[in-house]
N, C-alpha and C positions, 0 to 999 in steps of 0.2 A: 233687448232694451225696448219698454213701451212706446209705440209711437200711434200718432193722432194724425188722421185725416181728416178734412174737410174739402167737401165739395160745396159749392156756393154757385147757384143757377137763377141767374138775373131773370126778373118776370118770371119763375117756377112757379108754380100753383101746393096745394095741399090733394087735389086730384090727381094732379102729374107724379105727385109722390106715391100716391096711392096705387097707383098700375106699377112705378117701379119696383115699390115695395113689396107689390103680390107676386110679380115675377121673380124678384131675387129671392126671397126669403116666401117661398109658400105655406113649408110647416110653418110660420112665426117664430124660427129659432139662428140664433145667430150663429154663421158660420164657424168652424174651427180656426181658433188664433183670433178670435174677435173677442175681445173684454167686454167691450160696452156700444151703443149708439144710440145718438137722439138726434131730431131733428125739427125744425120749425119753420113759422116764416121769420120774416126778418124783413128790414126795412129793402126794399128792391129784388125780393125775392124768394128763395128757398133755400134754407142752408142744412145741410148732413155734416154730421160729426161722429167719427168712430175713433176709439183708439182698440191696438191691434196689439199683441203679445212683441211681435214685429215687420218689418218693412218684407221681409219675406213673406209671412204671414195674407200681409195686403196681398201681393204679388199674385201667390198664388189663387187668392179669391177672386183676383180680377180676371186671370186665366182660364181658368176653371168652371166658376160659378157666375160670376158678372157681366161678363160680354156675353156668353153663350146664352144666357137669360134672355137679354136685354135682344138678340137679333130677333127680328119682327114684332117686337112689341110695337104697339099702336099705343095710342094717348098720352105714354111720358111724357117727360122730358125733350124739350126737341131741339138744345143744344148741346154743345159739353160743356162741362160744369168748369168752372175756376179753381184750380187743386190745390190745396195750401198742405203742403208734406213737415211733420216736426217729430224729431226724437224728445221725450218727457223726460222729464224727474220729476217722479211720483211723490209727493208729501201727504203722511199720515196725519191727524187732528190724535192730541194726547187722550 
């Protein structure tokens, strides 16, 4: 089942995005089991939104690819984000 994450980092910047981003995704391509992602600021902050094939899919990105990334980066992010976890139903436009 499709599901959506969202991390939401109070005071994030569009710089601190930017180191994250180089580190997780260096080719520019989104990992396996990931459909979609954008992101922006937003009122108090920096908000990411992904959704995933599935909760599994997350899992293992964050195993694998996300943390191992993210040890020793300098200039991100320098809290942990606010995790909002949801299973979809997807609606098609006719």
């Amino acid at each position: 089942m499709p599901f959506l994450m969202t991390h939401f980092y109070p005071g994030g910047t569009a710089e601190e995005y930017a180191v994250v981003l180089n580190a997780v995704h260096p080719d520019g391509l989104l990992p396996t089991g990931q459909l979609s992602s954008a992101a922006g600021a937003c009122a108090g902050g920096w908000l990411i939104s992904a959704i995933w094939e599935s909760p599994e899919a997350f899992e293992t990105f964050v195993a694998e690819r996300l943390m191992p990334a993210l040890d020793g980066v300098v200039g991100g992010f320098t809290t942990a984000p606010e995790e909002h976890l949801a299973e979809l139903t997807l609606y098609q436009t006719a």
